[in-house]
Backbone as numpy.savetxt, mean C-alpha at the origin, in Angstrom:
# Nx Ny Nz CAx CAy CAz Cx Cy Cz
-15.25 31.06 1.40 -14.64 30.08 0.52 -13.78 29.13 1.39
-14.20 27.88 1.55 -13.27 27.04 2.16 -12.44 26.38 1.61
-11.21 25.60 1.77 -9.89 24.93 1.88 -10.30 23.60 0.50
-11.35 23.26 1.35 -12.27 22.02 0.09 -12.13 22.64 -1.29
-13.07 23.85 -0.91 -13.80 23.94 -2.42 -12.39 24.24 -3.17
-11.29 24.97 -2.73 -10.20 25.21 -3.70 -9.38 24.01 -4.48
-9.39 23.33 -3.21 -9.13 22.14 -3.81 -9.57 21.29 -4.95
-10.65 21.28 -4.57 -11.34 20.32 -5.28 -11.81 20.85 -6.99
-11.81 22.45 -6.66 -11.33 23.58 -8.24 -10.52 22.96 -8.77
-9.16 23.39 -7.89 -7.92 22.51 -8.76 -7.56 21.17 -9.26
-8.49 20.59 -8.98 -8.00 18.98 -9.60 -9.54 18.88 -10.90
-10.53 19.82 -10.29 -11.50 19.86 -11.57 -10.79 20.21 -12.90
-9.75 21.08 -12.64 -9.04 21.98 -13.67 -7.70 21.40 -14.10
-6.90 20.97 -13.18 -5.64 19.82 -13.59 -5.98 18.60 -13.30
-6.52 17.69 -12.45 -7.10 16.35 -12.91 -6.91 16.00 -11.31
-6.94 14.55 -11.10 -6.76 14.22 -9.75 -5.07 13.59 -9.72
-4.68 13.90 -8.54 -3.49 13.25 -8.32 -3.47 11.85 -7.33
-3.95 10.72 -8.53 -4.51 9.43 -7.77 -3.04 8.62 -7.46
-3.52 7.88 -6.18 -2.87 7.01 -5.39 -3.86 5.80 -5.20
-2.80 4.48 -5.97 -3.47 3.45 -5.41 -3.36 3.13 -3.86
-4.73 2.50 -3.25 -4.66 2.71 -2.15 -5.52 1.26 -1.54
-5.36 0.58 -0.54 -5.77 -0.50 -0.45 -6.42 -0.48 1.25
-7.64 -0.20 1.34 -8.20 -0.35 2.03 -8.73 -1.99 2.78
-9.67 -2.48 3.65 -10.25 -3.45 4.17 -11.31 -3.85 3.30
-10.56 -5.25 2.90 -10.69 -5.81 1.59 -11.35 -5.18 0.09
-10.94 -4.09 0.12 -10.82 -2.68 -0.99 -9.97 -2.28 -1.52
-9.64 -2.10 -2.79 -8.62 -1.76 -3.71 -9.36 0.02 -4.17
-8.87 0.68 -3.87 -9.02 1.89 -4.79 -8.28 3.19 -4.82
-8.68 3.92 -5.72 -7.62 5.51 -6.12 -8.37 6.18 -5.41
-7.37 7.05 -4.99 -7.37 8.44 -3.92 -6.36 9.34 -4.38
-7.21 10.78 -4.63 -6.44 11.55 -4.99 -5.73 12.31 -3.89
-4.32 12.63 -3.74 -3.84 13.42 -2.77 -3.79 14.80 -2.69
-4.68 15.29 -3.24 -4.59 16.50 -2.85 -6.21 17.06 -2.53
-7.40 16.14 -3.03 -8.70 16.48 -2.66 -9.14 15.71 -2.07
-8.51 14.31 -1.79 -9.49 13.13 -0.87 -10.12 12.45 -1.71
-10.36 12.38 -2.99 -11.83 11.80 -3.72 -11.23 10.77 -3.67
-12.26 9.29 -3.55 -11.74 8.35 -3.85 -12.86 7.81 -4.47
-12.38 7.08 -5.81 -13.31 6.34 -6.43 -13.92 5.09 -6.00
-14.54 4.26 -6.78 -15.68 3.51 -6.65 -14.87 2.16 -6.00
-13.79 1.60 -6.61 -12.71 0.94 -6.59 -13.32 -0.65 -6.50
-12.53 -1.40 -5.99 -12.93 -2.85 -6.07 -12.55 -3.68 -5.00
-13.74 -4.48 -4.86 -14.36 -5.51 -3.40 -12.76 -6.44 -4.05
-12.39 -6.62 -2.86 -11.07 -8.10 -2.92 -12.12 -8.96 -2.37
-12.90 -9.93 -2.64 -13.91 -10.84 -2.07 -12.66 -12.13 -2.08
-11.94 -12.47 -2.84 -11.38 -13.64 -3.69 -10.14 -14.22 -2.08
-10.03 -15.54 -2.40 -9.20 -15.54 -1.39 -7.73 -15.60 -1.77
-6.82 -15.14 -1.10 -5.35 -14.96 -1.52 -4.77 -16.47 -2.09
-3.59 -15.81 -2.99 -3.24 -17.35 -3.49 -2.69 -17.91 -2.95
-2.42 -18.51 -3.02 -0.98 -19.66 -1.63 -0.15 -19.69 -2.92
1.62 -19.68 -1.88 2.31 -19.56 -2.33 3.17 -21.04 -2.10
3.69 -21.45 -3.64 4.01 -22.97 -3.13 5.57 -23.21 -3.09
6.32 -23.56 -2.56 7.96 -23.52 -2.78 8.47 -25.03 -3.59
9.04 -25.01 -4.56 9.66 -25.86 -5.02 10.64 -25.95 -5.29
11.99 -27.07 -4.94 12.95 -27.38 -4.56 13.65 -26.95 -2.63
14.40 -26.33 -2.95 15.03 -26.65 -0.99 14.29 -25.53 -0.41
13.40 -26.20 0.46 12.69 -24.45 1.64 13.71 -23.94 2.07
14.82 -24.69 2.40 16.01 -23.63 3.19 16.55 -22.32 2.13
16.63 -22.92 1.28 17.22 -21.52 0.39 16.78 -20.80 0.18
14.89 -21.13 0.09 13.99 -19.99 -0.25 13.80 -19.30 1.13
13.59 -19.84 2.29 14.23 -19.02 3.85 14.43 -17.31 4.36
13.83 -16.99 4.33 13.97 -15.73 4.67 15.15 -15.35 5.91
16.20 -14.75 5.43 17.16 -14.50 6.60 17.59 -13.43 7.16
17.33 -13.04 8.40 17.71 -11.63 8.92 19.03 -11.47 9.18
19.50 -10.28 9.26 20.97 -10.25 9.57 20.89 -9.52 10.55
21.67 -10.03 12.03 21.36 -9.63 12.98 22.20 -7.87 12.91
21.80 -7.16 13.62 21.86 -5.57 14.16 23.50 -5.41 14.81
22.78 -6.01 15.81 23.27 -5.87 17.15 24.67 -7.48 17.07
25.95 -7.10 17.75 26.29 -8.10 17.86 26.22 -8.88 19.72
26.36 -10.59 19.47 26.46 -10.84 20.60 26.79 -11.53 21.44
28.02 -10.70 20.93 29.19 -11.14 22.34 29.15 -10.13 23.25
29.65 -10.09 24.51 29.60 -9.50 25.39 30.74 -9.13 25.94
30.81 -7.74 26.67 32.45 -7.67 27.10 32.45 -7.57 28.58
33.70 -8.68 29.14 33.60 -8.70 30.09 33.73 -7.87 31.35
């Protein structure tokens, strides 16, 4: 009896424990505890563009630095 087949008992018997999961240009569920992954769906489509309206600066993505830098002499 291998590791699989128990597995794959138990989710026959309590269900699958799916995770959306996004593969190369693939959308689909994967269960975590047997591996199955369904049929899922082709992303063929091309991404939307994203458009900014009013000030780009505000919409700006800003890091806050870590580290400071000043230096001691």
């Amino acid at each position: 009896m291998s590791i699989t087949w128990i597995r794959e008992t138990y989710c026959g018997l309590h269900g699958h424990d799916n995770l959306l999961t996004f593969g190369h240009r693939r959308m689909f569920l994967k269960c975590v505890s047997c591996g199955h992954e369904s049929p899922g769906w082709e992303l063929t489509e091309t991404p939307p563009t994203v458009k900014v309206r009013g000030d780009a600066r505000r919409h700006a993505l800003i890091r806050p630095s870590l580290v400071d830098t000043q230096r001691a002499a």
